[in-house]
N, C-alpha and C positions, 0 to 999 in steps of 0.2 A: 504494500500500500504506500503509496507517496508520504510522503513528509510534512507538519512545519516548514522546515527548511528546504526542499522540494519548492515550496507554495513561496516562499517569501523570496528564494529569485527569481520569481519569473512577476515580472514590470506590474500588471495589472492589480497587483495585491500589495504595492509598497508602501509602509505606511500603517500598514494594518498590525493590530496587539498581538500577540502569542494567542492570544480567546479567540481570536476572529480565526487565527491560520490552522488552529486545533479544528475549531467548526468546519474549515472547508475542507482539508484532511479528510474527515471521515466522510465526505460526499466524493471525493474523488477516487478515481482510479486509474491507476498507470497503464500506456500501452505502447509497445515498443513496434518501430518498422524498419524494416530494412532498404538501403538505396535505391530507389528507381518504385519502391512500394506503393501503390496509391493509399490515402487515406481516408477520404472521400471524394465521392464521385459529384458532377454541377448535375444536380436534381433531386438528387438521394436526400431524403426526411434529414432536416438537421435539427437532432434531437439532442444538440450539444456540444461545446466548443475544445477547444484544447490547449495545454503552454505547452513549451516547452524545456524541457530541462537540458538537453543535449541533443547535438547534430543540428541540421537546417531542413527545412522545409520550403518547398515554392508552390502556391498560389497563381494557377494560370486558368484559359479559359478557351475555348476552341472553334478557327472561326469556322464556316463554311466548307472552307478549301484545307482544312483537316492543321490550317497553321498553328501553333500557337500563339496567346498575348501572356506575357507572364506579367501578373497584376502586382507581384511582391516576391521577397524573401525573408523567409525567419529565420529568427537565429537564438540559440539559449536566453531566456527569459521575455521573448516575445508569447504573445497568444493570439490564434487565427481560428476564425469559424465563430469567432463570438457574437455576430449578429444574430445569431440562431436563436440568441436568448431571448430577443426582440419578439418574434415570428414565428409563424405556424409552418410558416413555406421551407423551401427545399435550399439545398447550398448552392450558390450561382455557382461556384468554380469548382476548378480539379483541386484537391492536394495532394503533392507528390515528396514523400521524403527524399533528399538530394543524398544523404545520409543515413549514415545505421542514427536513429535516432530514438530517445528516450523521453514521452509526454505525460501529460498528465490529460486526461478526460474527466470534464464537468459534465455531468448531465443538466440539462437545461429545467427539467420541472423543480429538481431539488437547489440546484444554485439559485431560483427565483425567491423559492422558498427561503432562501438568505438573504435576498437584497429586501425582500418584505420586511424581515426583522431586524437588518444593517443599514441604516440610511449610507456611513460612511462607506458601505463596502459600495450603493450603486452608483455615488458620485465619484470615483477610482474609475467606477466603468464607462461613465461617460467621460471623464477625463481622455480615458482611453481612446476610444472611438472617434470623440471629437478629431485627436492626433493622427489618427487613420484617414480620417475624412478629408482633411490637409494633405495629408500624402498623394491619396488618390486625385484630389483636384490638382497638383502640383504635376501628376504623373499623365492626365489626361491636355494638361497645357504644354507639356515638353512634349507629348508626341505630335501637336498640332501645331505648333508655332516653332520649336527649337531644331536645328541642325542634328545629325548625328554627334559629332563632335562637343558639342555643348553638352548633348545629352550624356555623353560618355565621359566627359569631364565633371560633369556635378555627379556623378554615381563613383567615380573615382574618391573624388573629394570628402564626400560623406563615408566613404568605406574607410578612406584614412582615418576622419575623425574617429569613427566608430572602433575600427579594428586595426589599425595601420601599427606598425612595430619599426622605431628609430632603427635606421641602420647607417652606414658611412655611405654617406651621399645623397641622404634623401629618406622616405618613408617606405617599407615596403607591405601592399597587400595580399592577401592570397583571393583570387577569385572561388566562391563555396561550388559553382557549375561548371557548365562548358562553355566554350566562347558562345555556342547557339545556343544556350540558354541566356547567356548577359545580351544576346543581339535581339531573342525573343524579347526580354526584358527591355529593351529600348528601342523597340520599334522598328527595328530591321531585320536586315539578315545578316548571315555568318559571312559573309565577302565584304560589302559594306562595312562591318566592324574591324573586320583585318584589314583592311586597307586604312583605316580611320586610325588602329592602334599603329601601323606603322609609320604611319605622317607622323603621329605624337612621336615615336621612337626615334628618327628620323632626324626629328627637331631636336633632340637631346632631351625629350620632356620626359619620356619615362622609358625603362628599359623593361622589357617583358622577357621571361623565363618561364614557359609553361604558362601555370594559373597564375605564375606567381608575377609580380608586376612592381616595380618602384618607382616611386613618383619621384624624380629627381629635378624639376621645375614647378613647384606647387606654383606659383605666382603667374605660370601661364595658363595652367587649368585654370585660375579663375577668373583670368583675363576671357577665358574663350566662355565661362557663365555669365549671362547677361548682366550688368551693371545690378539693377534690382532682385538679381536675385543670387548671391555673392555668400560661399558658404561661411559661413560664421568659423 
């Protein structure tokens, strides 16, 4: 069975006393998948959401022409499918573990059953969502208005802050997928982002290794993010 400590790293529970993370403990239950696993399927009853404690997860959705749009990536102490709590309906997207990974499942009628008797726990959750909703509008304006290049530089930029590791010369990050999945993720395709990371390379802005990538010109990534929108 999950943890306290389980529940209290993963982002959506921060905040909360030892009483509250005891409570949610016993409504939860762990479930492990392995890379390439699906987790749920876009239609399937979403009878409940998930964190995660380890590995990554991506959120995609699939058009017509069998492409995919990858909506997001999770990563230890995010939570995904929590709109379900919301709603009677079905889960709009795929989730696909990218990773052997290890989660925690909330059932949706019992977690309600806590936000009824925790005001604090349901304003965490909107906090939450709210910050999701920002994402996703941020993410539906770079595919409509931004370059590839821009796009590929703010999603660099944010992975540094996020997870980037000082090394001599620069930052380096590890990409969690494949290059087609960060091309799905940004609205192209796997040619287009190769050619896009080797202009960056090219320029001396980052040198690529595999997944693994180093930003060795931060101040040009943020030259190529639009003025107003400049990662912090």
């Amino acid at each position: 069975m999950p943890t306290p400590d389980d529940l209290a790293r993963i982002t959506l529970f921060e905040g909360l006393d030892r009483r509250q993370l005891v409570r949610l403990a016993g409504i939860a239950s762990p479930a492990s998948f392995d890379r390439g696993e699906t987790i749920f399927r876009q239609g399937q009853e979403a009878d409940g959401f998930y964190g995660i404690t380890n590995g990554r997860v991506k959120l995609y959705r699939t058009g017509p022409d069998g492409r995919q749009q990858v909506l997001h990536f999770f990563g230890p102490g995010d939570v995904f499918g929590e709109a379900a709590v919301f709603t009677t309906a079905t889960f709009p997207a795929f989730a696909e573990s990218m990773t052997a990974s290890r989660l925690v499942f909330l059932p949706k009628a019992r977690f309600i059953e806590a936000l009824v008797r925790d005001p604090e726990l349901a304003l965490n959750m909107l906090a939450t969502l709210s910050r999701y909703l920002r994402r996703f509008a941020d993410l539906i304006e770079e595919l409509s208005l931004k370059e590839v290049s821009a796009r590929l530089a703010r999603f660099l930029l944010e992975l540094a802050d996020a997870e980037g590791a000082r090394v001599p010369g620069g930052i380096r990050v590890e990409l969690a997928g494949t290059k087609s999945e960060l091309a799905a993720r940004l609205g192209t395709v796997s040619e287009t982002l190769s050619r896009t990371l080797g202009r960056l390379r090219d320029r001396g802005v980052i040198a690529v290794h595999g997944r693994a990538i180093t930003i060795l010109d931060h101040g040009a990534l943020e030259t190529l993010v639009s003025p107003d929108e400049q990662t912090a």
